[in-house]
Each structure stands twice: as structure tokens, then as C-alpha cells.
VOBA-1610 file (N, C-alpha, C; in pm, whole numbers, padded with zeros to 5 digits, always signed):
BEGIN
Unk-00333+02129+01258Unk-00360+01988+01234Unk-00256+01932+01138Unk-00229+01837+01178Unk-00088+01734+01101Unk-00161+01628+01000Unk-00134+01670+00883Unk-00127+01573+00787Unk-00044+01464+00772Unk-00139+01355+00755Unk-00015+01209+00722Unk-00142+01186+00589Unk+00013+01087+00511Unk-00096+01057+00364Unk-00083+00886+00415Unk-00148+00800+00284Unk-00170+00716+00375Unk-00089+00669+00236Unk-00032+00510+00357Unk+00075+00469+00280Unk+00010+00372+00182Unk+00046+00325+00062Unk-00026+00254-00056Unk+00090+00153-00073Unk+00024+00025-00098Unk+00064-00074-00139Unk+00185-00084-00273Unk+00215-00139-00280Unk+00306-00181-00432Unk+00209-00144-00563Unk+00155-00251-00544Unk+00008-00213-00647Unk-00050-00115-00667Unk-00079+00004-00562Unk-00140+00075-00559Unk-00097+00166-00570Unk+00075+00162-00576Unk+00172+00260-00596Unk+00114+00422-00733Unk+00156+00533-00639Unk+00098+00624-00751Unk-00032+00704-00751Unk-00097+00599-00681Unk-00276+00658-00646Unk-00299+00758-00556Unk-00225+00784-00506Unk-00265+00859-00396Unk-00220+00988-00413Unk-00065+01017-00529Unk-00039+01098-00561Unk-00159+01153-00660Unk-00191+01086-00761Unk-00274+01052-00875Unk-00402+01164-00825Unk-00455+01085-00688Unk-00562+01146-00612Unk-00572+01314-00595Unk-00435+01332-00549Unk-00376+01468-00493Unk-00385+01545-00609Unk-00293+01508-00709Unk-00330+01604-00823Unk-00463+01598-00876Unk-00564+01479-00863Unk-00686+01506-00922Unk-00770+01625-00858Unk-00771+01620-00734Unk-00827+01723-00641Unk-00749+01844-00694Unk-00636+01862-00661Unk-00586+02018-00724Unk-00648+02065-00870Unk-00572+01967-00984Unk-00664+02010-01069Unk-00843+02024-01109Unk-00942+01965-01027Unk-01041+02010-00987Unk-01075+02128-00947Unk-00992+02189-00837Unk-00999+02293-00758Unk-00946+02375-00878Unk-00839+02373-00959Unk-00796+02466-01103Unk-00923+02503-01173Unk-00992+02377-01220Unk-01119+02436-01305Unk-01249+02476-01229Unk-01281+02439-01148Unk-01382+02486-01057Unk-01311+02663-01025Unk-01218+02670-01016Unk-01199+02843-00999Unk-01133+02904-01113Unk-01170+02875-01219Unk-01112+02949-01348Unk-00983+02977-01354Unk-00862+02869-01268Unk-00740+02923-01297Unk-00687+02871-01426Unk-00673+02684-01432Unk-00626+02642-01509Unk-00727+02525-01559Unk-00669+02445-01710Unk-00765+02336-01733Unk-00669+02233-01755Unk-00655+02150-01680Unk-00549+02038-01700Unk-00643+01892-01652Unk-00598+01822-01739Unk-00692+01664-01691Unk-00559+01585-01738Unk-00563+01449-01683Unk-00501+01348-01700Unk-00568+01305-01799Unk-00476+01239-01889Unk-00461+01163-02017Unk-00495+01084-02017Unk-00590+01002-02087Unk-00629+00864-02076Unk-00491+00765-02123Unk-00506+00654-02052Unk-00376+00556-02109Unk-00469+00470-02244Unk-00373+00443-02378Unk-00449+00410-02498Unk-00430+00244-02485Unk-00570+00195-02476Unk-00519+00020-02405Unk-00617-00010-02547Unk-00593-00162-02598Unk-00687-00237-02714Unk-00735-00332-02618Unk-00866-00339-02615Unk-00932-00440-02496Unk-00912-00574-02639Unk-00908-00673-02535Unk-00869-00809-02645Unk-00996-00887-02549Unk-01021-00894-02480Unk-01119-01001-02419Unk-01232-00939-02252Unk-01353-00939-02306Unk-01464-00910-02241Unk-01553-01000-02182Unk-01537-01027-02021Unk-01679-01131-01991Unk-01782-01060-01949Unk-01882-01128-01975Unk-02011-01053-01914Unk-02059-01178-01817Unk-02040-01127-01657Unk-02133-01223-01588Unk-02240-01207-01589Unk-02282-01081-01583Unk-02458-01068-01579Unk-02454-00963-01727Unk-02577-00967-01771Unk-02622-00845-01911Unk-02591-00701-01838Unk-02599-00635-01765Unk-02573-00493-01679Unk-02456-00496-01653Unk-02339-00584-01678Unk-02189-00569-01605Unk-02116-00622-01714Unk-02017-00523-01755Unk-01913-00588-01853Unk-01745-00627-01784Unk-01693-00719-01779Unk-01573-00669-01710Unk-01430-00710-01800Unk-01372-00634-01849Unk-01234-00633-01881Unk-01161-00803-01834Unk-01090-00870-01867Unk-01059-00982-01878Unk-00866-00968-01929Unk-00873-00920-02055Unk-00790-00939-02143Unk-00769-00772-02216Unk-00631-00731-02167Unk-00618-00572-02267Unk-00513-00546-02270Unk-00403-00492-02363Unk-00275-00440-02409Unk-00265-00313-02432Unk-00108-00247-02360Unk-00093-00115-02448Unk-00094-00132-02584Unk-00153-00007-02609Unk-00175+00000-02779Unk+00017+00064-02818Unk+00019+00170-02725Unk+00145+00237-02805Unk+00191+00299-02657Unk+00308+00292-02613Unk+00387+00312-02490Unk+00347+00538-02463Unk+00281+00523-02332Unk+00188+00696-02311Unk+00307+00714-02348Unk+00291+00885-02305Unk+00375+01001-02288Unk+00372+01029-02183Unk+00279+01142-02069Unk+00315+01154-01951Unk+00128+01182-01919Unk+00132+01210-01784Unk+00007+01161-01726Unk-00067+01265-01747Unk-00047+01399-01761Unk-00126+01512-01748Unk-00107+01639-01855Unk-00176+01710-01922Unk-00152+01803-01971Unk-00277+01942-01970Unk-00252+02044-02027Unk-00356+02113-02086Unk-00309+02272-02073Unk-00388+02361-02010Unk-00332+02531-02065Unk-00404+02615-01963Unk-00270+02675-01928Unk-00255+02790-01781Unk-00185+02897-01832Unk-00292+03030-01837Unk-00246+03176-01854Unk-00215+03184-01984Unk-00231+03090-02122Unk-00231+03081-02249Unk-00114+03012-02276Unk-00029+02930-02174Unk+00049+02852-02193Unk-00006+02684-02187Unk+00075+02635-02284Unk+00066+02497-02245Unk+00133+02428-02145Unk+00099+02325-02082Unk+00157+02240-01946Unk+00155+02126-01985Unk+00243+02014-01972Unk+00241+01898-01976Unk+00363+01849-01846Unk+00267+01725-01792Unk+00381+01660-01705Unk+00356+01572-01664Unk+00463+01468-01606Unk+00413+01361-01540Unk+00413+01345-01396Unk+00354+01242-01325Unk+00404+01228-01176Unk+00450+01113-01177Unk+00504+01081-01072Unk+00559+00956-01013Unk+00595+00952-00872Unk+00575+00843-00815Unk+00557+00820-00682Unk+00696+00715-00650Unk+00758+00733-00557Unk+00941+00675-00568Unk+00918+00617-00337Unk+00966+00508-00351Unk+00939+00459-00162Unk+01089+00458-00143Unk+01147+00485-00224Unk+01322+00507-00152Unk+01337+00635-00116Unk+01449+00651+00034Unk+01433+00799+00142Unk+01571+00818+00084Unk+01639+00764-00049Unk+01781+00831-00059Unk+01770+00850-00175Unk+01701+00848-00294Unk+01747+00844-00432Unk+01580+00791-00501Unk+01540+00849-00631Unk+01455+00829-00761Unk+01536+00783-00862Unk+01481+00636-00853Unk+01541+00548-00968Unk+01514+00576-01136Unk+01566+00569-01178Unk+01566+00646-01321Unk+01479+00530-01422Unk+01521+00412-01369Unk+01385+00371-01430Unk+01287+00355-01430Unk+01219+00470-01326Unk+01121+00488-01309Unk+01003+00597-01435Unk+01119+00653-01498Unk+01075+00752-01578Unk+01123+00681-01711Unk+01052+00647-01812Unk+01096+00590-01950Unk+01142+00662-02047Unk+01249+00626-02125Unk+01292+00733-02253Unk+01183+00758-02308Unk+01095+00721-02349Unk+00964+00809-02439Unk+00930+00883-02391Unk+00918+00863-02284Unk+00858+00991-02149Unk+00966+01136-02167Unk+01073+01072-02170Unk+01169+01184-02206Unk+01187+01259-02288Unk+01141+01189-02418Unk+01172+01235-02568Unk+01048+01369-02589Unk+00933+01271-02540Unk+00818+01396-02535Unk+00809+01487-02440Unk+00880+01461-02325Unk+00929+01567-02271Unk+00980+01707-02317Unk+01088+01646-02379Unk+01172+01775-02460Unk+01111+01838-02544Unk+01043+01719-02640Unk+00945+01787-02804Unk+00847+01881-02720Unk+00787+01867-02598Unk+00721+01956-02565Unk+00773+02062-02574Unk+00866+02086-02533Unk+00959+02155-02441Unk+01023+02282-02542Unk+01046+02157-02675Unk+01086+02270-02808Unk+00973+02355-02865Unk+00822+02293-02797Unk+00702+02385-02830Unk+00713+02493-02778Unk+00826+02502-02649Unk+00758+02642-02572Unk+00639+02634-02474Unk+00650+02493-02425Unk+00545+02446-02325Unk+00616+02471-02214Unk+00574+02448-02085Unk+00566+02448-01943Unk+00577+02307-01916Unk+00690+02260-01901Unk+00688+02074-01869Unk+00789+02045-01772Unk+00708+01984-01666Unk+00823+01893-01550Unk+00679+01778-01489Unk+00814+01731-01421Unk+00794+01630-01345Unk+00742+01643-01177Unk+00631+01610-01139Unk+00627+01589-01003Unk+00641+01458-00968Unk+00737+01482-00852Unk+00795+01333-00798Unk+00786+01325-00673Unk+00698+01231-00606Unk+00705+01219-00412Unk+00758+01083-00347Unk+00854+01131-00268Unk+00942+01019-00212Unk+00817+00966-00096Unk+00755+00900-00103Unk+00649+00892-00001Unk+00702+00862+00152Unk+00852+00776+00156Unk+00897+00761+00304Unk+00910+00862+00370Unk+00975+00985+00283Unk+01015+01088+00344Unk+00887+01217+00333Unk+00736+01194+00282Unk+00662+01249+00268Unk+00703+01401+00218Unk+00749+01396+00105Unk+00809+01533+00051Unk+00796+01536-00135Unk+00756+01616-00204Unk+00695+01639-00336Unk+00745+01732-00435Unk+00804+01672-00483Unk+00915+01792-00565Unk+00855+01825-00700Unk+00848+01937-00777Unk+00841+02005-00895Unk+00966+02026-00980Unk+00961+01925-01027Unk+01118+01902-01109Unk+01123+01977-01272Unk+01147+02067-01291Unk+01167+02135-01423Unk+01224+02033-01514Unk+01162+02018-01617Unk+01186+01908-01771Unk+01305+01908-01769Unk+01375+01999-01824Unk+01476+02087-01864Unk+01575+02051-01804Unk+01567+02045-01648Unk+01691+02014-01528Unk+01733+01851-01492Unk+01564+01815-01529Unk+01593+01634-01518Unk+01681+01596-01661Unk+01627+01647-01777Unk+01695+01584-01898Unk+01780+01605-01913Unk+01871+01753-01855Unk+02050+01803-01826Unk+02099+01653-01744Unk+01986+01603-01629Unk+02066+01536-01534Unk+02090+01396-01615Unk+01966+01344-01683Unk+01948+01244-01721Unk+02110+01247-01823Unk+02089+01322-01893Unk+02195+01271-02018Unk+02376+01301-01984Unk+02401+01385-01862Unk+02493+01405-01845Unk+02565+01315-01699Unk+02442+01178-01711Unk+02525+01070-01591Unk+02508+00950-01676Unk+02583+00836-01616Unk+02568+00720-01627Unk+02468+00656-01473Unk+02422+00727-01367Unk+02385+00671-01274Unk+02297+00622-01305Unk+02194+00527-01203Unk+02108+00453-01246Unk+01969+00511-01151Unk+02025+00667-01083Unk+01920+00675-00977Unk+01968+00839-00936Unk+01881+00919-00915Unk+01904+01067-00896Unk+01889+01108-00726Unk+01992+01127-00637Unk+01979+01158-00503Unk+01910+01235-00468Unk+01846+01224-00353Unk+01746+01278-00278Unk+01826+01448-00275Unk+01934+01439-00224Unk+02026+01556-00232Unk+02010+01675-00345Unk+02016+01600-00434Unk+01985+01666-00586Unk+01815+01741-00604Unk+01733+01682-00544Unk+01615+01703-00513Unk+01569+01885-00464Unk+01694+01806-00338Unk+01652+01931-00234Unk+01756+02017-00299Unk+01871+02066-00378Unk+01926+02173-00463Unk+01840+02198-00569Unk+01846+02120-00636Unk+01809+02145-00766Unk+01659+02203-00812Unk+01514+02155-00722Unk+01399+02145-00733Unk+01298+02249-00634Unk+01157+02233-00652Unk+01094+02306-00570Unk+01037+02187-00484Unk+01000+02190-00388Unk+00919+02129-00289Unk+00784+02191-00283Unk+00715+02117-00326Unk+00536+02133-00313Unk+00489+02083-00207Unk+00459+02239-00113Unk+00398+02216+00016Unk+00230+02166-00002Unk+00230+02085+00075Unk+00111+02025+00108Unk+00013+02117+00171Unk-00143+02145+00064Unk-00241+02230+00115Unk-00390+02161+00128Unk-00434+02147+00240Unk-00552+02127+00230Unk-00673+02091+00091Unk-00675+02229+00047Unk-00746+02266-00073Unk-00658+02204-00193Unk-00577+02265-00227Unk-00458+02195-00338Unk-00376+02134-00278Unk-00429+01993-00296Unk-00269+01949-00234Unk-00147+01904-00312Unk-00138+01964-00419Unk-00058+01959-00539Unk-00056+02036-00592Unk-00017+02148-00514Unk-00050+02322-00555Unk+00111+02364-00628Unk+00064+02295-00789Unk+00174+02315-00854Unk+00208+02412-00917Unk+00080+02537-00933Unk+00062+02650-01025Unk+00138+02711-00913Unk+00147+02756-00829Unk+00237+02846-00718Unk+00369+02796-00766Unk+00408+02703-00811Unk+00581+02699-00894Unk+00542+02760-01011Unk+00480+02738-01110Unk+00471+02785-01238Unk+00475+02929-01172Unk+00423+02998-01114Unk+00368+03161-01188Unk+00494+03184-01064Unk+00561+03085-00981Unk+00721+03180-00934Unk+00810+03186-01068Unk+00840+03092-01150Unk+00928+03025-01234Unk+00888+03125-01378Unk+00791+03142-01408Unk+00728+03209-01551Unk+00651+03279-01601Unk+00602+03356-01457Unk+00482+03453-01481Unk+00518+03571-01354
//
């Protein structure tokens, strides 16, 4: 049976990856491999309506302080941290897609002796890469480009095959790469 993911809006950009890893990491703690959850984003709500007394709804809210990356927590007594991102161009991941803060804590992880990369899915080309911290921030600081080729992808990275059960079966890179 052939998997297709389904394509997401502008807006909606991200969710579906978002989805994928939520299910994998589910399937992590439900079988005692790993414990990783996504990070809450830190927002200051500024304005609340209530149409009815039982329903509150958000109106008005600001980042408090620019995240770090979407996911973290601890596999085999290591720490993991990483982000995803979801990219609709079939030739190249635009670099501003990933923010210098994102980067910086990247590395500080990184000087912990953590386990940190990036998953990135070109959704045109339905393909999901496991990008090592380490290899993006060599790439990042040693170009002026404004966008990392698909090319570079397929040398440089792992491709995360799509599984039923995990479909962001990212621990099968970790324990090739470090265990």
C-alpha cells in the first residue's frame, strides 16, 4: 500500500510533519524506548473574550522571548534536542527558514554533548531528511547562500523512511550514528 501525505496549506504549513513526529514520539513512550515531547512555544496572552462563561478564546497574544527548537528530551541516557521544519521547494531549504537563535542553541546544545539535528521535509518531493546539528552549522557558516540544495540533502544527510507505526522513525538514525 502507497502512502501519500496530504498536502497542507500555507497556514497550515508544518502540521502534518508536527503530526508525524507526534505519533512517533508517542509510539517512543508507549514502548519504553525514548521520552521526547515538543516544547511548548512561551506566548504572554494580552487579550481574552469570553462569548459564553464555558468558552474562553484567545483574541490578543505575543512571543514572550524568540523558542529554541520544537522538541527535546532523553534516549539511552542521552539528551536529544531538535527541530523540524517543513520546506514546498523541490530544489533547495531556504535558510531563512531556520533562525540564528535556533542555531546558537543548537550548538550550546551541542557543546553539552547532546544529540541535536534537524528534521527537514521537502513536501513536493515527499522526502524527510535527518540533518546532523553539526553538518548544518559547518554549512550554515561556511556560505554566503541564502538556501541549501536539495543535492546537499541527498550527500550530506539521512533520509527518514516513512513507517506506518513511526512515521518519523528518527531513533533508527540516532542508534546508526551513536549507539
Amino acid at each position: 500500500m502507497s502512502y501519500q501525505r496530504i498536502k497542507t496549506s500555507q497556514g497550515g504549513r508544518g502540521m502534518e510533519l508536527e503530526k508525524e513526529i507526534g505519533l512517533t514520539n508517542e509510539y517512543y513512550l508507549n514502548n519504553n524506548l525514548a521520552v521526547v515531547h515538543k516544547k511548548p512555544t512561551p506566548v504572554t496572552i494580552v487579550k481574552v473574550d469570553y462569548p459564553k462563561r464555558s468558552a474562553a478564546k484567545i483574541t490578543e497574544a505575543y512571543f514572550k522571548i524568540p523558542s529554541t527548537t520544537d522538541y527535546n528530551g532523553i534516549y539511552r541516557t542521552r539528551y536529544i534536542d531538535f527541530e523540524a521544519k517543513e520546506c514546498a521547494s523541490k530544489t533547495s531549504f531556504p535558510l531563512s527558514s531556520i533562525h540564528n537563535h535556533q542555531l546558537k542553541h543548537l550548538q550550546s546544545v551541542l557543546n553539552q554533548g547532546a544529540i541535536a539535528f534537524v528534521i527537514i521535509r521537502f513536501t513536493q518531493l515527499n522526502q524527510t531528511y535527518y540533518v546532523e546539528a553539526e553538518k548544518l552549522l559547518n554549512y550554515v557558516s561556511s556560505t554566503d547562500k541564502k538556501s541549501i540544495p536539495i543535492q546537499w540533502f541527498e550527500e550530506n544527510t539521512h533520509e527518514i523512511r516513512y513507517n506506518y507505526v513511526k512515521p518519523v522513525d528518527y531513533l533508527e538514525i540516532i542508534n546508526q550514528l551513536y549507539f
